[in-house]
N, C-alpha and C positions, 0 to 999 in steps of 0.2 A: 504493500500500500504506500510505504512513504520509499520515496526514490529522487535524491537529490543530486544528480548527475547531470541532470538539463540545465541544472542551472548557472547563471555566470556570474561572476566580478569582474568589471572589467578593470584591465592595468592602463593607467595615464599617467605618462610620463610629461614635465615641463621644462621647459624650455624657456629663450625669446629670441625673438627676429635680430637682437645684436649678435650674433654670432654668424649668420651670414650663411647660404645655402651648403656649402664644403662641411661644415660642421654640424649642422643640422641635417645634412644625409645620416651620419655619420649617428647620430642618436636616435635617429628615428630607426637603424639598421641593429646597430645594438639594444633600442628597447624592441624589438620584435624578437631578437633571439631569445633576450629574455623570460618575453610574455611565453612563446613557444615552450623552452624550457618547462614553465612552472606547468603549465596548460599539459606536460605530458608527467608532468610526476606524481606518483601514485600514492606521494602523501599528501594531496592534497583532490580533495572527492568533488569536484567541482571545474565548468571551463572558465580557463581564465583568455580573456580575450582582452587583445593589443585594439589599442585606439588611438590615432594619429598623434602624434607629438603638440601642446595646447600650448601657444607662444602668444596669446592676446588675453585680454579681458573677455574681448566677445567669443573666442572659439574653447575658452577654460567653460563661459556660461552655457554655451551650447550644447558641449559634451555632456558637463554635470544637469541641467534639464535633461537630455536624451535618456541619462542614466536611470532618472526620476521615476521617467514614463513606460520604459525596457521591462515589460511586465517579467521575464526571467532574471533582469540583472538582480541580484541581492546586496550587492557593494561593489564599492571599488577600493582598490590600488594605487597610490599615486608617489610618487616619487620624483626627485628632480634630479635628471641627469647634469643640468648645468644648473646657473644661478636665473632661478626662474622670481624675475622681483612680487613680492605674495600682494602689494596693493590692486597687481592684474586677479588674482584669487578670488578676493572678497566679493563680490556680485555672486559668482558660482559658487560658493562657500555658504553664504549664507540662504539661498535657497535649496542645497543638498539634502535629502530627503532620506537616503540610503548610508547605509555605515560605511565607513572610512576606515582604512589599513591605511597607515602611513609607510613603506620600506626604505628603511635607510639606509642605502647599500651603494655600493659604487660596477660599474660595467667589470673592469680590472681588478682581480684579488690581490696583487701586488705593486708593486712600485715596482717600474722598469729601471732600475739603479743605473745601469747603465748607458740608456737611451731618451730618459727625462727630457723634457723641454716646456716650451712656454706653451705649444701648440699640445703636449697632452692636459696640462694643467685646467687651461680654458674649457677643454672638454670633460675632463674629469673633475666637475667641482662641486660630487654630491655632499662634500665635507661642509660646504657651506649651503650649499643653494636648499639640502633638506633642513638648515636650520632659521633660511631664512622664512620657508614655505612652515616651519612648526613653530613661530612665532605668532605670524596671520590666524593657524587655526586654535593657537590657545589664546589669543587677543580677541580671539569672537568667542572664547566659549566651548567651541565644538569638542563632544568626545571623541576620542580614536583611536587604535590600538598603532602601537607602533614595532616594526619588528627588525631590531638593528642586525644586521651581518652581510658576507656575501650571499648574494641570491642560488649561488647552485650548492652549499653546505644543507645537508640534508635537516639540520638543527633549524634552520629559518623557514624551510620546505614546509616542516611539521607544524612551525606557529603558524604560518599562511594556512595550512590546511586546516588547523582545529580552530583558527577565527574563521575561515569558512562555514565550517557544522556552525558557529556561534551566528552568524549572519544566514546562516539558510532556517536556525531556526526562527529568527526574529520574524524572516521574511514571513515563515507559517503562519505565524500569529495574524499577520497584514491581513486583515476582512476575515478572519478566521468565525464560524458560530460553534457556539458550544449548548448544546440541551441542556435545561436542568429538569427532569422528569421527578415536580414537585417542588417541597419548599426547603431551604433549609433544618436541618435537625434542632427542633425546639429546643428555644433557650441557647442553645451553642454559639460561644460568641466569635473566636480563631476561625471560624470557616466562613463566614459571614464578609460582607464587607460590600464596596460601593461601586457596583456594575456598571455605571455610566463613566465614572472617573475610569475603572480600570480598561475601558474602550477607548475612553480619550487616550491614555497612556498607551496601553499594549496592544491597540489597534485589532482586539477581538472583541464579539461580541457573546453575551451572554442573555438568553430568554427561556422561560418558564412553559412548558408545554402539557397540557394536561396529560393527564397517563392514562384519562380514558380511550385519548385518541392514540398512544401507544398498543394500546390495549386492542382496540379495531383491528391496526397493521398485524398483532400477533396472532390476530383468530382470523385472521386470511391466507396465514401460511397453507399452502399443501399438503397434503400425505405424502406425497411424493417425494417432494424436499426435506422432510423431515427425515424420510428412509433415508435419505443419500447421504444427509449429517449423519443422523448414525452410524452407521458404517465408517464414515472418516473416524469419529469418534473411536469405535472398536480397533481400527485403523492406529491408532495414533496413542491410545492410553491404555493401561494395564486395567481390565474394568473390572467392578465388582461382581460377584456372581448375580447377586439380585438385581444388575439392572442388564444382566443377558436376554436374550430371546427367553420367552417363558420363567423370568425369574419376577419375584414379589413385587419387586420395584420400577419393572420397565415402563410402566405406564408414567411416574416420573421422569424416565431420561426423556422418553418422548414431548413431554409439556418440556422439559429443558434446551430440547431442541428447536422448538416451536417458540420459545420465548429469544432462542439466541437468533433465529434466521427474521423475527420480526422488529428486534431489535438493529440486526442491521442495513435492515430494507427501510425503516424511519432515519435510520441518521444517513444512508446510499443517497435516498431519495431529498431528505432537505440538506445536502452538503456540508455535513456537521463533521466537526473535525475530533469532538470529543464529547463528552455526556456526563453529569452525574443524576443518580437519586436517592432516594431516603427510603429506609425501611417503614416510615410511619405514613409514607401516600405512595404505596403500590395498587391501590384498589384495584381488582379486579385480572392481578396476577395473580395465579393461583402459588407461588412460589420463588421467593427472594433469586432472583439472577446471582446466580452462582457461574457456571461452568461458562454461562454465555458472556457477562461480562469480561471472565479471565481471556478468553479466546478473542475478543474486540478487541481487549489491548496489544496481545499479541499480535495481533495485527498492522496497529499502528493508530487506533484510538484513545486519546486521552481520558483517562477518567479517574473518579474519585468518588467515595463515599458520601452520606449527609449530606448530601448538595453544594458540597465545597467545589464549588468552578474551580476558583482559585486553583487549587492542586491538581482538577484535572488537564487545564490550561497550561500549566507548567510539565506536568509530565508529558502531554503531547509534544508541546517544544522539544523538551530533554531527548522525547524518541526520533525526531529528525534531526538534531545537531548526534546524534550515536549513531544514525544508519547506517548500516552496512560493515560498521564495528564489529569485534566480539564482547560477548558482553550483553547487558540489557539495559531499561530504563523502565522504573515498574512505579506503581502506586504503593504507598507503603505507611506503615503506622508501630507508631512505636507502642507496642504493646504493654510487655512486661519485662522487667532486671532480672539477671541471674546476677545476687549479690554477693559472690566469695569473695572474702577482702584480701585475695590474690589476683582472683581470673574477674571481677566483673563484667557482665555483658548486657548488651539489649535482644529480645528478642524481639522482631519483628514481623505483625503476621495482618491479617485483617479478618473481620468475620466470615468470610469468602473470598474477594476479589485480590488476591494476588497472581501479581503476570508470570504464566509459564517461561516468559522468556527469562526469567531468573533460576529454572530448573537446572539443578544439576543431575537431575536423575529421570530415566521417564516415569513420569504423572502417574497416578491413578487415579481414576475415575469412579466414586464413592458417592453414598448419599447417605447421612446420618441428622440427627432431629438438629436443628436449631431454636434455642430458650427463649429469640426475640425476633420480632416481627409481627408474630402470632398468622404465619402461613404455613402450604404443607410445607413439609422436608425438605430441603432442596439438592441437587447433585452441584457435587463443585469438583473441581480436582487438587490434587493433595502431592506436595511435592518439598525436599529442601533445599535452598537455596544452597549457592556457591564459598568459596574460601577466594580470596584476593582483597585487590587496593578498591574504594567505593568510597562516595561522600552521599551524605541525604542534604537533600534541599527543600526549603519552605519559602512558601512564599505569605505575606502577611499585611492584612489592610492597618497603617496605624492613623487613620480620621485624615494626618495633613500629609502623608506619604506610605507608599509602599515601602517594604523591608522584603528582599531576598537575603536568608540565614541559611549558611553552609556550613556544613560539618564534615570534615575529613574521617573516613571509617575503613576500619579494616575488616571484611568477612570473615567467615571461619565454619570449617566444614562442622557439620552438627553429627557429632558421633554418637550422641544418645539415644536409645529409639525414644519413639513418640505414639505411643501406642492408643492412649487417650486423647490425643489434640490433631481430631481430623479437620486440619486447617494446613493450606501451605506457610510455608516460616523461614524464616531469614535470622540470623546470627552473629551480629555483630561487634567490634569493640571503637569504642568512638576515641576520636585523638583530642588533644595529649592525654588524657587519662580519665575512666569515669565520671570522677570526681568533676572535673574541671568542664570537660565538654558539658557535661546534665547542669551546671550549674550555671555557665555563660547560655546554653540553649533558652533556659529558663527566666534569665538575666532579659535576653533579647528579644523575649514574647515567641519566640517557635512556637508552633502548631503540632499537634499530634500526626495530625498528617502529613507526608513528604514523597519528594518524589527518589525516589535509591536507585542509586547511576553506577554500574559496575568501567564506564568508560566516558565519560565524559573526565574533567578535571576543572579543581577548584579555581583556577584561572580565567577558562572557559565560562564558569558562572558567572564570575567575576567580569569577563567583556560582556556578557549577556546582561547584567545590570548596567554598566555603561551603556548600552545600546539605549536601553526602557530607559535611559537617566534615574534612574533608581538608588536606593540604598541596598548595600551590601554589606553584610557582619559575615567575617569569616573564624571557622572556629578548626585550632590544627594544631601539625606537632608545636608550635610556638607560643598560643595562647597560654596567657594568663590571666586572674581573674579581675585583678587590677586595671591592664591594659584596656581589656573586655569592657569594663563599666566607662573607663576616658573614651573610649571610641563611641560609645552610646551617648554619653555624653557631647561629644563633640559635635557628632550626627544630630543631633538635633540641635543644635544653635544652627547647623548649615543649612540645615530643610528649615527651619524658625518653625 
C-alpha cells in the first residue's frame, strides 16, 4: 500500500550570471553528475532530480513555485556550487512550501595541491557561497536540515536518504483524512485535542463518521469474499482449532472476516489514510475488531485506539518514512512494568490491535473472551514482538502547541511463555534507565499511546518536528532529569 519510490526532491544548485558562460557550463555539468549520482544510490528511496542551475531572483522564484505545485516533488536540495548572493533567494524562500535539505558539500573531495589556481577557487566556493545562502534562510526563519560532507561518502548518502523517508512522510500527511469511527474515550484527556488546529499545522484532516454507516459497508460484504479471506487467513496464521472448518468458533472468524473486508472497502472507498474507534460506540458490530484492524495496519493504515487521531496520524507517517525498511512501525501502549530492580522493563501490548509487522514469530490466530466492550468474543492474533534498537513516539495536544516526545528503546526477545495473556506484546527497556526515561516521559505529558518504530531514528523524529515546526522533547542515552525539566522549561517561554 504505501510505496515511496515515485516520489522526488528535486537538487538546485546556485549560482550567478558573474561568473560568465565557461564556468557556468562547468556547474551546471558537475551538478548533474551529482544529482545523477545520488538519484542512483540505494540509500536513498526516492528520485532525486537535477534542475537547471538558479543565477537570478526570478529563475530561484520560479523553480521554488514549480517545486510548490510538483504534486510528486516532497522537497528539495539546494546547494551553492559558487557564491550565489542569498538577497536573489529571498522572494523564493519565502514562498517555499516544501522542506528544505541544505548540502554543504563541494564538487572536488580534495584540494588539487599541486594544480590550484584562481580559476579552480572561483568555481569551487561552496566554502562560502553555502554560508552565504544559510545566512538568508536563518535571517527568514526557515527550518532545514543541513547535511555537511562530500556528496558520494556513503555517510551523507544515508542523511539525504533518511531526511527523505522524513519529507515523504510529511508529504503523506498533505490533504491526508483520517476516520474516527465514534467519539473519543470518555473523560480521557492525552488522546483528545484540537482537530482544526492540528489541520492547520499537519495538513490532515480528521472527521467523525457514524459507525452505523460503517456498519451498512460490513453487512454488504459477500460470502464469497469472506471465503477467500479465510483461506488467506489459514494461509498465513497458525489457527486455533475452534475456528477450523466445523470447529465451535468458526462462525466468529467469519463475522471477523466480514468486519475486516468492510472495514476496508469504507476507508478504499473515502480515501482515508488511517482510522480510529472506541470500544464504547461500536453499535451494531457484533465484535470489537480485532484480527481486522491488526491486518489494516499491516498494510499501511494508520490507527489507534479510543479515538486518539493523534496516534493514529503519526503512526501512518512513521509507516511511510520506514517503507521498505526492515523492521516495522506499529500502534502501541504502554501497558505494564516488569519491576526487578536489576532488569526493569515495559511491557507493551494493547487490548487487540497490535501490528503483525512487529512479529517475530508467525501469529496465531485465537479467539478468547474479552472483560470490556461488552460484545461477542473477538479473534485477534497473538504474536511476540522482536529484540533490537527502537524508540516510541507521542504525539501531544498542549492548548498553545503541539509536543512530539521520543524515547530511545531497546527491544528484547520475550523468553517467558505467556500462557495467560492472549494479547500480542512487545518488551522493552527504555534509555538511559527506567528510572529516568518513566520519569522525564511523565515530566513531559507522554501519552499512553505511541507509535514503536523498530527503524526509523531519533533524528529522523526530530527533522519531522522541524518540518510540522513543532516541539520536540527527546528522551536517550544522555538524558537527565535536570536537563529534562530546563528544556521544558525553556520550551515554553519559546512557544509563550
Amino acid at each position: 500500500m504505501i510505496d515511496i519510490s515515485k516520489k522526488e526532491v528535486w537538487f538546485i544548485t546556485g549560482s550567478q550570471d558573474l561568473y560568465g558562460p565557461e564556468t557556468l557550463n562547468q556547474v551546471a555539468e558537475n551538478s548533474t553528475i551529482i544529482a545523477e549520482k545520488l538519484n542512483d544510490s540505494k540509500l536513498i528511496p526516492v528520485n532525486i532530480i537535477f534542475k537547471p542551475t538558479v543565477k537570478s531572483s526570478e529563475e530561484i522564484y520560479e523553480t521554488l513555485t514549480a517545486a510548490n505545485q510538483e504534486k510528486n516533488c516532497i522537497g528539495i536540495i539546494t546547494w551553492m556550487h559558487t557564491f550565489s548572493p542569498a538577497k536573489m533567494w529571498i522572494r523564493g524562500l519565502t514562498v517555499l512550501q516544501k522542506p528544505m535539505l541544505h548540502l554543504h558539500t563541494q564538487f572536488n573531495r580534495d584540494i588539487p595541491w599541486g594544480t590550484i589556481d584562481m580559476d579552480f577557487m572561483n568555481l569551487n566556493q561552496s566554502a562560502h557561497g553555502d554560508r552565504e545562502f544559510g545566512f538568508m534562510v536563518s535571517r527568514l526563519r526557515k527550518n532545514r536540515k543541513v547535511v555537511v560532507g562530500h556528496w558520494s561518502a556513503d555517510s551523507v548518502q544515508k542523511k539525504i536518504g533518511d531526511w527523505t523517508r522524513v519529507a515523504a512522510g510529511w508529504d503523506d500527511w498533505q490533504g491526508a483524512k483520517f476516520a474516527r469511527f465514534g467519539d473519543n474515550m470518555r473523560f480521557v484527556a492525552v488522546t483528545d485535542g484540537d482537530k482544526v488546529e492540528a489541520e492547520t499545522i499537519f495538513g490532515f484532516s480528521v472527521n467523525t463518521y457514524a459507525v452505523g454507516d460503517l456498519v451498512a459497508v460490513i453487512n454488504s460484504i459477500s460470502g464469497d469474499a469472506i471465503n477467500s479471506l479465510i483461506k488467506e487467513y489459514e494461509a498465513s496464521y497458525h489457527m486455533a482449532d475452534s475456528l477450523l472448518e466445523g470447529g465451535k468458533d468458526r462462525q466468529s472468524l467469519i463475522e471477523s472476516a466480514r468486519i475486516e473486508l468492510g472495514l476496508e472497502k469504507f476507508l478504499v472507498d473515502g480515501n482515508f489514510k488511517g482510522f480510529s474507534d472506541t470500544f464504547e460506540d461500536l453499535h451494531g458490530i457484533k465484535q470489537l475488531p480485532g484480527i481486522a484492524v491488526q491486518r489494516l495496519m499491516q498494510k499501511g493504515y494508520g490507527f489507534a485506539g479510543e479515538g486518539d487521531w493523534k496516534t493514529a496520524a503519526l503512526t501512518r507517517a512513521m509507516k511511510v518514512m520506514g517503507s521498505g525498511l526492515e523492521g516495522g512501525n506499529a500502534f502501541m501502549e504502554d501497558y505494564t512494568y516488569h519491576l526487578d530492580p536489576i532488569e526493569p522493563r515495559i511491557l507493551g501490548s494493547h487490548m487487540l490491535e497490535v501490528d503483525p509487522v512487529l512479529a517475530s514469530n508467525k501469529p496465531t490466530c485465537e479467539i478468547h473472551p474479552l472483560s470490556i466492550g461488552g460484545k461477542a468474543d473477538p479473534v485477534r492474533l497473538i504474536f511476540n514482538g522482536r529484540a533490537g534498537t527502537s524508540l516510541v513516539a507521542s504525539l501531544m495536544d498542549f492548548g498553545n502547541r503541539f509536543r512530539l516526545l521520543i524515547n530511545k528503546t531497546i527491544g528484547e526477545k520475550i523468553v517467558e511463555d505467556l500462557p495467560n495473556l492472549p494479547v500480542a506484546r512487545v518488551i522493552w527497556k527504555p534509555l538511559p534507565d527506567f528510572e529516568t526515561a518513566c520519569s522525564a516521559w511523565i515530566l513531559g505529558g507522554g501519552a499512553h499511546h505511541t507509535c514503536y518504530s523498530e527503524n526509523i531514528s531519533v533524528e529522523q523524529m526530530e527533522d519531522f518536528a522541524e518540518m510540522a515546526n513543532i516541539e520536540a522533547l527527546v528522551i536517550d542515552e544522555d538524558t537527565t532529569i535536570r536537563n529534562f525539566k530546563m528544556a521544558i522549561r525553556t520550551n515554553e517561554a519559546f512557544y509563550k
